[in-house]
N, CA, C and O atoms as CSV, one atom per row, in Angstrom:
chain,resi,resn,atom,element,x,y,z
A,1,UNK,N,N,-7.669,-15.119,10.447
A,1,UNK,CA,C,-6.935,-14.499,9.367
A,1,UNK,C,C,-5.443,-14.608,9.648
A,1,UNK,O,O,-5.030,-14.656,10.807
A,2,UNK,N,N,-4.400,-14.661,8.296
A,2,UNK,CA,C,-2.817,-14.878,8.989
A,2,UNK,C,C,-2.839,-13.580,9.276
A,2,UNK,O,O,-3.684,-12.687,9.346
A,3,UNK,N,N,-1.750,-13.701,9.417
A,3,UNK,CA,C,-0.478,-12.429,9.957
A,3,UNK,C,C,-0.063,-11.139,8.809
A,3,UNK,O,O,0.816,-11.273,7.958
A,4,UNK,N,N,-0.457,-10.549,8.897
A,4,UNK,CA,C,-0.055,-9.758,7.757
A,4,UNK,C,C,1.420,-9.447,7.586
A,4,UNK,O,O,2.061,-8.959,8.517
A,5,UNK,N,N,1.927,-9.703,6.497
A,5,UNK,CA,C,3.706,-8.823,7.182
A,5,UNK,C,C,3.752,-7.011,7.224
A,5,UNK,O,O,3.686,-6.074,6.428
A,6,UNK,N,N,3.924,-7.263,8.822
A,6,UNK,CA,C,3.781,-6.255,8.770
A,6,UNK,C,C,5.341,-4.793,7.950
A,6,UNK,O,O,5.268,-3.742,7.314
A,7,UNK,N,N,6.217,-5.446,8.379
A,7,UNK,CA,C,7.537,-5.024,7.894
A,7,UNK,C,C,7.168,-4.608,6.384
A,7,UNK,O,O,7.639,-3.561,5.940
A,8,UNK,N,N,6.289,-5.454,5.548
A,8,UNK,CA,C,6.558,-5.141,3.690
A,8,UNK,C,C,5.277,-4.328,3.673
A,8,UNK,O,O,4.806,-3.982,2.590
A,9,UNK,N,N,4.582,-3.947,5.027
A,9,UNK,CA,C,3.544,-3.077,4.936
A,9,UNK,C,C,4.117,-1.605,4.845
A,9,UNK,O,O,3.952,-0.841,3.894
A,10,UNK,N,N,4.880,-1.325,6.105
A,10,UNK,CA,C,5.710,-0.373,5.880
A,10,UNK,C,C,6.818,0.378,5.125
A,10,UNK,O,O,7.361,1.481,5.188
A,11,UNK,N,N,6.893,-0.690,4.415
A,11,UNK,CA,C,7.668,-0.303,3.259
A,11,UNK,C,C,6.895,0.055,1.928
A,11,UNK,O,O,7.265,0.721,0.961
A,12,UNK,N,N,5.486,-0.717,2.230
A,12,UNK,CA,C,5.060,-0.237,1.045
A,12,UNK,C,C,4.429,1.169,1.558
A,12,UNK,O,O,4.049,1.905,0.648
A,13,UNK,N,N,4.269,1.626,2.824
A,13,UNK,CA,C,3.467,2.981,2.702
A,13,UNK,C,C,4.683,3.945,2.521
A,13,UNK,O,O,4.525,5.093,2.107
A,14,UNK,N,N,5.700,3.516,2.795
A,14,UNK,CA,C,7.350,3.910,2.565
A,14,UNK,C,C,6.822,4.544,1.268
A,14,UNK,O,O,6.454,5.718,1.218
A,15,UNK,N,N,6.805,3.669,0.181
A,15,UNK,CA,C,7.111,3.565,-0.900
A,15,UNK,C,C,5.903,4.596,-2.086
A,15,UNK,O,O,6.141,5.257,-3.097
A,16,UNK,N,N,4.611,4.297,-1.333
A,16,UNK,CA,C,3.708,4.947,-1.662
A,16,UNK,C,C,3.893,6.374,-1.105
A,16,UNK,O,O,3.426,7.216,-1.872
A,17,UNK,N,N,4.264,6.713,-0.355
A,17,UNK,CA,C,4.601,8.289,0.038
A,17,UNK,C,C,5.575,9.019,-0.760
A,17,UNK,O,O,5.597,10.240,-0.919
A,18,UNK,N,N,6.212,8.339,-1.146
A,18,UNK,CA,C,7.619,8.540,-2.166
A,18,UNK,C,C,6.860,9.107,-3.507
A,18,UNK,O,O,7.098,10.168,-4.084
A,19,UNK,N,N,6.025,8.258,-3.798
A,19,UNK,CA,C,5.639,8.278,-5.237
A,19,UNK,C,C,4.133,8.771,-5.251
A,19,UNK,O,O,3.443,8.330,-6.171
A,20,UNK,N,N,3.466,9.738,-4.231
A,20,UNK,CA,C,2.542,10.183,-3.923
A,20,UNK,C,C,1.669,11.143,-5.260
A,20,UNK,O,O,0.504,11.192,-5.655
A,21,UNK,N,N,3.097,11.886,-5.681
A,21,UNK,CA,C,2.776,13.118,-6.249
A,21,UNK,C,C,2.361,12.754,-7.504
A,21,UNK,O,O,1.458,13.314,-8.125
A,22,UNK,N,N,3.396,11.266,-8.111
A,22,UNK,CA,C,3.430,10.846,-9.077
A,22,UNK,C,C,2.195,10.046,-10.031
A,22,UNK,O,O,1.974,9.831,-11.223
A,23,UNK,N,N,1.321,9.657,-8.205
A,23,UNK,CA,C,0.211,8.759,-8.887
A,23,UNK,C,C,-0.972,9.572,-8.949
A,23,UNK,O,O,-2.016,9.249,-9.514
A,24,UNK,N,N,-0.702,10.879,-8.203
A,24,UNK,CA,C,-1.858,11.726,-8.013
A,24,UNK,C,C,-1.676,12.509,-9.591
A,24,UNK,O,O,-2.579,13.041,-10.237
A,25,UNK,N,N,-0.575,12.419,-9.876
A,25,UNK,CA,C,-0.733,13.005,-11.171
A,25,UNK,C,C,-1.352,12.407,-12.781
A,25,UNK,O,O,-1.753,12.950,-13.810
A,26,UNK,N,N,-1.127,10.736,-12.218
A,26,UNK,CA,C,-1.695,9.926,-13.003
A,26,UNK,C,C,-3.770,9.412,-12.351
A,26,UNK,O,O,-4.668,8.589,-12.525
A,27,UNK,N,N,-3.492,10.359,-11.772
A,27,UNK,CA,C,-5.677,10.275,-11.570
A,27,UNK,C,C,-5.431,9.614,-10.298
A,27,UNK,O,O,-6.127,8.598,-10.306
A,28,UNK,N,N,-4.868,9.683,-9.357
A,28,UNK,CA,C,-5.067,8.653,-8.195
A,28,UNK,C,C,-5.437,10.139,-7.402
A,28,UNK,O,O,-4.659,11.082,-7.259
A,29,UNK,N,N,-6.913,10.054,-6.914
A,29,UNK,CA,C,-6.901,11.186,-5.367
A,29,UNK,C,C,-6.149,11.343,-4.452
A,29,UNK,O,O,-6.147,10.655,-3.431
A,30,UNK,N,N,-5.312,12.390,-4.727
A,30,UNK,CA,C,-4.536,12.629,-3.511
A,30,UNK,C,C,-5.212,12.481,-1.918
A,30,UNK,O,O,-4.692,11.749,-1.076
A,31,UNK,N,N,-6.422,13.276,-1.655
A,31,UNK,CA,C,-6.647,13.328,-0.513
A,31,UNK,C,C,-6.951,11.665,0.245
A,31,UNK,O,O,-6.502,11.254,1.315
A,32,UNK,N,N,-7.694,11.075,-0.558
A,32,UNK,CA,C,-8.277,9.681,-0.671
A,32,UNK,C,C,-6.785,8.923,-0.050
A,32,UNK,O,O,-6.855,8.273,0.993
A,33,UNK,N,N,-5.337,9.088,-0.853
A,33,UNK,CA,C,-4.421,8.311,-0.811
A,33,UNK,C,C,-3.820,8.650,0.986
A,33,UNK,O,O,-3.366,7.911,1.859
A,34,UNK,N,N,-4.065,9.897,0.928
A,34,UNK,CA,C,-3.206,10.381,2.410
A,34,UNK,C,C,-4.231,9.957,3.230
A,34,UNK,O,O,-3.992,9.982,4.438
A,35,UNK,N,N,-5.194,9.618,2.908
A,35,UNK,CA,C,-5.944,9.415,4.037
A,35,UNK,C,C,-6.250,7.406,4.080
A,35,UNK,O,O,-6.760,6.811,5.028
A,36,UNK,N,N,-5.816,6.844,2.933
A,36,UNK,CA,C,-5.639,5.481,3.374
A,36,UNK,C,C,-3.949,5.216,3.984
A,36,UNK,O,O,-3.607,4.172,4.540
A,37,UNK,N,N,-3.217,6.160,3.786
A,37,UNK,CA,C,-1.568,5.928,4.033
A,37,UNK,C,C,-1.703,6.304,5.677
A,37,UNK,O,O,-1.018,5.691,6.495
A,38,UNK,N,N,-2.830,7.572,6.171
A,38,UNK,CA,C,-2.311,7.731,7.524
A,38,UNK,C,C,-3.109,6.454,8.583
A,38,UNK,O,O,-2.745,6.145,9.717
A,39,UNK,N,N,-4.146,5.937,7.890
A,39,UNK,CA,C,-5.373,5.170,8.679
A,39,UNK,C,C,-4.140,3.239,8.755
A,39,UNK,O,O,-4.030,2.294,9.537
A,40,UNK,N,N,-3.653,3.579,7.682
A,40,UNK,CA,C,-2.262,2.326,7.831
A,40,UNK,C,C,-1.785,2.654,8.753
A,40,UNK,O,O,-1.961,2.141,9.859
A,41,UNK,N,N,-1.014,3.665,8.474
A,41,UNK,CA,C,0.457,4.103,9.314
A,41,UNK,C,C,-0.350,3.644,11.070
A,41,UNK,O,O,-0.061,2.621,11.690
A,42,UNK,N,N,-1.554,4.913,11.635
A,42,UNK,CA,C,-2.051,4.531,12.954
A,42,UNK,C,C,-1.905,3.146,13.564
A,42,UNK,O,O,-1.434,2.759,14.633
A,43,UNK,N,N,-2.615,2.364,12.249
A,43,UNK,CA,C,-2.846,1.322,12.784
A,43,UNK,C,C,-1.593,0.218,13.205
A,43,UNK,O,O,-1.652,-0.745,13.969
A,44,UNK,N,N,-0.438,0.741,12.403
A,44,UNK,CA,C,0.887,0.289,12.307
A,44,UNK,C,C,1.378,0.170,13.908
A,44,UNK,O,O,1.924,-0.753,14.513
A,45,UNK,N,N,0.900,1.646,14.373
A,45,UNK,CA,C,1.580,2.340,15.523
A,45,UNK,C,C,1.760,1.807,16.966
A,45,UNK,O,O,2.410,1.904,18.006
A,46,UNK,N,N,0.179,0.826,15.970
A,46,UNK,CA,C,-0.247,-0.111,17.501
A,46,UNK,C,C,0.816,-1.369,18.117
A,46,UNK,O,O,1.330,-2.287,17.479
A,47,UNK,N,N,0.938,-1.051,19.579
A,47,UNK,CA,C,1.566,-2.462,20.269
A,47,UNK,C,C,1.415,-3.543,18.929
A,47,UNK,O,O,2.395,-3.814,18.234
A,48,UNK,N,N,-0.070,-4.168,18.647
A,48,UNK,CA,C,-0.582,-5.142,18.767
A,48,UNK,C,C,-1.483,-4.948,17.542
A,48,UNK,O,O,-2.650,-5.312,17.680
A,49,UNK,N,N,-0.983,-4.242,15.943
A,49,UNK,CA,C,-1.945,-3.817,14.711
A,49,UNK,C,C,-3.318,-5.419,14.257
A,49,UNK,O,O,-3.365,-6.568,13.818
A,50,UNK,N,N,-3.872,-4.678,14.610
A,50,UNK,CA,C,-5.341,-5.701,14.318
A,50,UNK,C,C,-5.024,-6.194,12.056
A,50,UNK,O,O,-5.407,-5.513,11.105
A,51,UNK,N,N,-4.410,-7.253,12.027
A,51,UNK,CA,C,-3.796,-7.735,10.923
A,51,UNK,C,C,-5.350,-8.100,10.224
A,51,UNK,O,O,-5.141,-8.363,9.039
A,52,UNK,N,N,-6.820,-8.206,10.541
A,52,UNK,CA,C,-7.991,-7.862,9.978
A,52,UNK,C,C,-8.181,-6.681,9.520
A,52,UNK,O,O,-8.491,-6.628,8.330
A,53,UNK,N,N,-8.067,-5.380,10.278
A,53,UNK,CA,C,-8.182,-4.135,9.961
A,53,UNK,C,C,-6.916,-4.155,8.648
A,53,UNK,O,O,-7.141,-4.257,7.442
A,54,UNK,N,N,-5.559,-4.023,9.325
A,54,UNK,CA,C,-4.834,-3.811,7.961
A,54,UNK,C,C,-5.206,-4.706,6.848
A,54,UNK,O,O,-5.322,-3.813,6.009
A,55,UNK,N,N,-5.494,-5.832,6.168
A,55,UNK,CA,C,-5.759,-5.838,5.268
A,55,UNK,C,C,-7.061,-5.364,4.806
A,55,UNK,O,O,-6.901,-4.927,3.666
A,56,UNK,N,N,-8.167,-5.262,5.141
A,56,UNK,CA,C,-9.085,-4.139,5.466
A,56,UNK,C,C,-8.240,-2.474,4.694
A,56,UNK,O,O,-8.239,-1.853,3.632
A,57,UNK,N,N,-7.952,-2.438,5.338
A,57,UNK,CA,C,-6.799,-0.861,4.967
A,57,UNK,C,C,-5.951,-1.009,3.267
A,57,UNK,O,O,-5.715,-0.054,2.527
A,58,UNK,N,N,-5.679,-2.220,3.032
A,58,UNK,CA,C,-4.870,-2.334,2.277
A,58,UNK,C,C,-5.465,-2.355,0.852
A,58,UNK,O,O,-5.028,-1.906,-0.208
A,59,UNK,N,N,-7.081,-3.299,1.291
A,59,UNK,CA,C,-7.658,-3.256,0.196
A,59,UNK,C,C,-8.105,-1.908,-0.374
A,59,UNK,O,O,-7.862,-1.502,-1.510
A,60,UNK,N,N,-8.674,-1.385,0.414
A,60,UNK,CA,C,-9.032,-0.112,0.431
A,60,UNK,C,C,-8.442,0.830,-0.516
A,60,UNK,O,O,-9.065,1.332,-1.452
A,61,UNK,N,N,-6.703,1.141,-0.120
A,61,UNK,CA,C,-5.631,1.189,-0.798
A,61,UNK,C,C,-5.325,0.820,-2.031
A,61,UNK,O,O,-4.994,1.697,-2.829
A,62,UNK,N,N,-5.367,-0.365,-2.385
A,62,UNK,CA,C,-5.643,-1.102,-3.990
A,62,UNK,C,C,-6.483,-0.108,-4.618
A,62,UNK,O,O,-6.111,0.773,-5.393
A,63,UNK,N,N,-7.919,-0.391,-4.112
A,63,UNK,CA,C,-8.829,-0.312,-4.968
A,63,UNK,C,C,-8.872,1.218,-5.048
A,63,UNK,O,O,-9.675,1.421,-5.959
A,64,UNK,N,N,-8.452,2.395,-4.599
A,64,UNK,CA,C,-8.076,3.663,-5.178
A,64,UNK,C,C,-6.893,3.598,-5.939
A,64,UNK,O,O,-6.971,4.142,-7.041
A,65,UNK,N,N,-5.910,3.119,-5.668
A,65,UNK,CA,C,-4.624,3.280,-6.391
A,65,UNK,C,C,-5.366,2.722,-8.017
A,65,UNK,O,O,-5.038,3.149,-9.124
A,66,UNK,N,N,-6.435,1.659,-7.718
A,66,UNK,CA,C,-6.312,1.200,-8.960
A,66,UNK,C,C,-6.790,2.006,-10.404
A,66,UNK,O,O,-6.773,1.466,-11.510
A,67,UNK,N,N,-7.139,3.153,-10.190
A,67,UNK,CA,C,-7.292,4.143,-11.491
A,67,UNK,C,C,-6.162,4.201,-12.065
A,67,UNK,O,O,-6.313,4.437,-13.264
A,68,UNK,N,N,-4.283,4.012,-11.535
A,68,UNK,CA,C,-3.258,4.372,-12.462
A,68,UNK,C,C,-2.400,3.136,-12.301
A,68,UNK,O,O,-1.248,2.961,-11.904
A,69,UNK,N,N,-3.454,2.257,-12.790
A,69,UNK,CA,C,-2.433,0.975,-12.966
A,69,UNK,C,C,-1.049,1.173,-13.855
A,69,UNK,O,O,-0.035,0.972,-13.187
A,70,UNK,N,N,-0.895,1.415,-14.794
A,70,UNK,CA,C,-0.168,1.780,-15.845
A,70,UNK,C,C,1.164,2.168,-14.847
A,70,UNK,O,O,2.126,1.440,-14.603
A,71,UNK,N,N,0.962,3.249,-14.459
A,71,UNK,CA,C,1.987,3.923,-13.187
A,71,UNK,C,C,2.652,3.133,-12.242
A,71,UNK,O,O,3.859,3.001,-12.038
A,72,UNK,N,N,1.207,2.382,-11.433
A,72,UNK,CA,C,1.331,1.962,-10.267
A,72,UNK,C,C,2.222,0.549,-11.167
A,72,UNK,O,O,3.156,0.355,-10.389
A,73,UNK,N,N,2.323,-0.020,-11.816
A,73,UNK,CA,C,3.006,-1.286,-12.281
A,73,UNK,C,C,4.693,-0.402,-12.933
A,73,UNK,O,O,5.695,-1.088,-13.133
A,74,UNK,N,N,4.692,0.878,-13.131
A,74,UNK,CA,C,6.060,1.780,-13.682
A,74,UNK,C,C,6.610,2.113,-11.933
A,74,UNK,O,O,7.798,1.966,-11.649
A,75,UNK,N,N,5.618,2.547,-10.907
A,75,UNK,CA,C,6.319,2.530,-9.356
A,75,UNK,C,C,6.730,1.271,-8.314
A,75,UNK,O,O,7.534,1.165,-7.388
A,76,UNK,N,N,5.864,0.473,-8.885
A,76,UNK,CA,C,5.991,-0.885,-7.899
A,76,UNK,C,C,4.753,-0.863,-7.107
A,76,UNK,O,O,4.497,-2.012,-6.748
A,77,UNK,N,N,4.069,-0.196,-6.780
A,77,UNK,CA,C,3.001,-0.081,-5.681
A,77,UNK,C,C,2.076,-1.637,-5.963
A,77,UNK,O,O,1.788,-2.422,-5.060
A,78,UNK,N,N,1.857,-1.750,-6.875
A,78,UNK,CA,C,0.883,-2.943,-7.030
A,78,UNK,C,C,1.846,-4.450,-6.329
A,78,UNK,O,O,1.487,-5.281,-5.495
A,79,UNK,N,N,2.910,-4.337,-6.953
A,79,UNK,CA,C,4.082,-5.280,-6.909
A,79,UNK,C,C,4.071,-5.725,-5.509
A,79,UNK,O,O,4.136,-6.908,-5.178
A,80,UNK,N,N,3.986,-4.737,-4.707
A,80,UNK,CA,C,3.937,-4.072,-2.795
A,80,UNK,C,C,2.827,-4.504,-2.780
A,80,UNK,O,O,3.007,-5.702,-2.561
A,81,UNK,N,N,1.859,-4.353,-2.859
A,81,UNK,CA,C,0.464,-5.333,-2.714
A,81,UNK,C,C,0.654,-6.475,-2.998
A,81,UNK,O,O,0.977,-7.146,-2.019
A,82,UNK,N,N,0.574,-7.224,-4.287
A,82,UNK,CA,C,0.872,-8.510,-4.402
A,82,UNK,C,C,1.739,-8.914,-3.178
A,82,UNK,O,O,1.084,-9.263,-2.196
A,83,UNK,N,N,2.897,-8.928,-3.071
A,83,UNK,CA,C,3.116,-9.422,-2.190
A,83,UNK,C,C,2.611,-9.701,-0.817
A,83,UNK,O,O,2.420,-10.632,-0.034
A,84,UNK,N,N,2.481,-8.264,-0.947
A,84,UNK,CA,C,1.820,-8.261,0.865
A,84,UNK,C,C,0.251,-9.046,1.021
A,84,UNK,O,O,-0.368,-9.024,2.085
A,85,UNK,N,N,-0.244,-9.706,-0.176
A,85,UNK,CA,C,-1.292,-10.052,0.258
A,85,UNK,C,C,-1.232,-11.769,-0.477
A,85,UNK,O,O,-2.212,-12.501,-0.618
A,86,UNK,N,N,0.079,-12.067,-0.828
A,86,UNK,CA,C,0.601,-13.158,-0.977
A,86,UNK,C,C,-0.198,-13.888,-2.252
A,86,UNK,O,O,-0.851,-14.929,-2.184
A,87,UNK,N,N,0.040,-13.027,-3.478
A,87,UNK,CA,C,-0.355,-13.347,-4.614
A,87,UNK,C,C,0.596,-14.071,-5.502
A,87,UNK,O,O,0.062,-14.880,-6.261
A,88,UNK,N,N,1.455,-13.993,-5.547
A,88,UNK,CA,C,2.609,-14.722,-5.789
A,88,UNK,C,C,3.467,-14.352,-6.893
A,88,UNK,O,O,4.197,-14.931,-7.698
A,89,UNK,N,N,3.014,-12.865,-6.560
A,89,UNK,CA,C,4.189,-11.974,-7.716
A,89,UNK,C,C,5.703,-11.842,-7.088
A,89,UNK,O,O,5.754,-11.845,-5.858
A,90,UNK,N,N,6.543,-11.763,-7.576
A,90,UNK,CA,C,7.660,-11.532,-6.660
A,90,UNK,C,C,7.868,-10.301,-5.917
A,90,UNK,O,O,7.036,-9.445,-6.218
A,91,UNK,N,N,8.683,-9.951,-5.072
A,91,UNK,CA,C,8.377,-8.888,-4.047
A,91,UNK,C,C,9.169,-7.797,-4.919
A,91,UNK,O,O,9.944,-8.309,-5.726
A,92,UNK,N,N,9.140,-6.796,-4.917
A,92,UNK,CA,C,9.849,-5.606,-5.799
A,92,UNK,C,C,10.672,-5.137,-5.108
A,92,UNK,O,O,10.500,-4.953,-3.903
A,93,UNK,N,N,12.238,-4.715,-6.038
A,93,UNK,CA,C,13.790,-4.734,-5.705
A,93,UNK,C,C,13.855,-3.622,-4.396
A,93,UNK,O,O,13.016,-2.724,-4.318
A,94,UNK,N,N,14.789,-3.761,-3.525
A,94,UNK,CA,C,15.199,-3.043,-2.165
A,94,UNK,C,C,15.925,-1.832,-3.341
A,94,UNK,O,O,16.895,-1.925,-4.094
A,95,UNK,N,N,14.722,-0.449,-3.009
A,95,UNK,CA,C,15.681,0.706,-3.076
A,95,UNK,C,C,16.700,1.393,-2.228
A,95,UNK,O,O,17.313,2.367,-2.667
């Protein structure tokens, strides 16, 4: 498997923490979300992050976020996926 980047990983759990409240308000499970954001973050923490597991993690991530697409395409979060999993959307603007 490649390399995941890990750098636009962290920015996207950056980014998803930011906008936590926002997607939980649009139907995304809060508990579900904190608990794919901290099982990232751990794995982040590592020397040496097993780049199988994180995308593993990431999908995971998608596929809950994906109840508030609508949102998640008004926050960027999807945008942060695409990229990070090299779909060939462009990467979404440095806040």
């Amino acid at each position: 498997m490649a390399k995941m980047p890990v750098d636009k990983i962290k920015d996207l759990v950056g980014h998803v923490k930011a906008n936590s409240s926002k997607l939980a308000s649009e139907g995304v499970d809060a508990k579900v979300l904190n608990k794919h954001v901290a099982d990232i973050e751990e794995e982040l923490k590592k020397p040496e992050p097993d780049h199988g597991v994180l995308h593993t993690l990431l999908a995971s991530l998608e596929t809950t976020v994906e109840e508030a697409e609508e949102t998640l395409a008004m926050t960027g979060v999807l945008r942060f996926l695409n990229t990070i999993f090299g779909t060939g959307v462009p990467e979404p603007p440095k806040r």
